[in-house]
N, C-alpha and C positions, 0 to 999 in steps of 0.2 A: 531226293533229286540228284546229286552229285553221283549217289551209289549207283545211281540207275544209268550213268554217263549223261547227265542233263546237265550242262552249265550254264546254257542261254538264258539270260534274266526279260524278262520285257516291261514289266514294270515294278515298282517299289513304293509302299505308302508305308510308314511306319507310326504307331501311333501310341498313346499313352490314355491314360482314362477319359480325357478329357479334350485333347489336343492330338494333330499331327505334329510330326516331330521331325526334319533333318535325319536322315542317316548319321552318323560318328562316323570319325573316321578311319575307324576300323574296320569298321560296317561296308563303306565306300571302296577303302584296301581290299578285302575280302572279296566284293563284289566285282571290282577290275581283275586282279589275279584269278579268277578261277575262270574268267573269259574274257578277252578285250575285247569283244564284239560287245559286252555290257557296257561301252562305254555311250551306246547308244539306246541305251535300258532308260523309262522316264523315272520323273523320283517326283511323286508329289510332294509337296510343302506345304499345302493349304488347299480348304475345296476348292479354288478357282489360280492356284499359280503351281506349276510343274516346271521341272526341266531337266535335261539328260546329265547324266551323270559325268558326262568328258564336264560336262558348267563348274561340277562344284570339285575338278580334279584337273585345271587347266593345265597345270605344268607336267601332266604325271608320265612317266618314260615308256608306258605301255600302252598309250594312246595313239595311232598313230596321228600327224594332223595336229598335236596338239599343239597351241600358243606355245612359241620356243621364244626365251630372252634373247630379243637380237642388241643387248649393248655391246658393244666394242669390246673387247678386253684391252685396259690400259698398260 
């Protein structure tokens, strides 16, 4: 994929023998860094709940849009 010039993600289920499983978050790193456009890539969690990857990466600097800490600086 990558070799081929493909970075666009659109979706993500990751799974184990028995269970869906969360990306890690390296997984997640990975997946933003190689295109911020993935930030709109779904990520299931279970057969019936998904959600885009900016969810489980709100603060992240490559996002653009993303939830910014607006506290004050003391």
């Amino acid at each position: 994929m990558i070799k081929a010039g493909e970075t666009q993600i659109q979706m993500v289920v990751e799974v184990a023998e028995d269970c869906i499983l969360a990306p890690c978050g390296r997984c997640r790193e990975f997946l933003i860094q190689i295109d911020p456009r993935n930030a709109d890539s779904t990520i299931i969690l279970d057969d019936d709940h998904s959600v885009k990857l900016r969810e489980l990466l709100p603060h992240h600097w490559l996002i653009p849009n993303s939830e910014q800490d607006v506290t004050p600086n003391a």
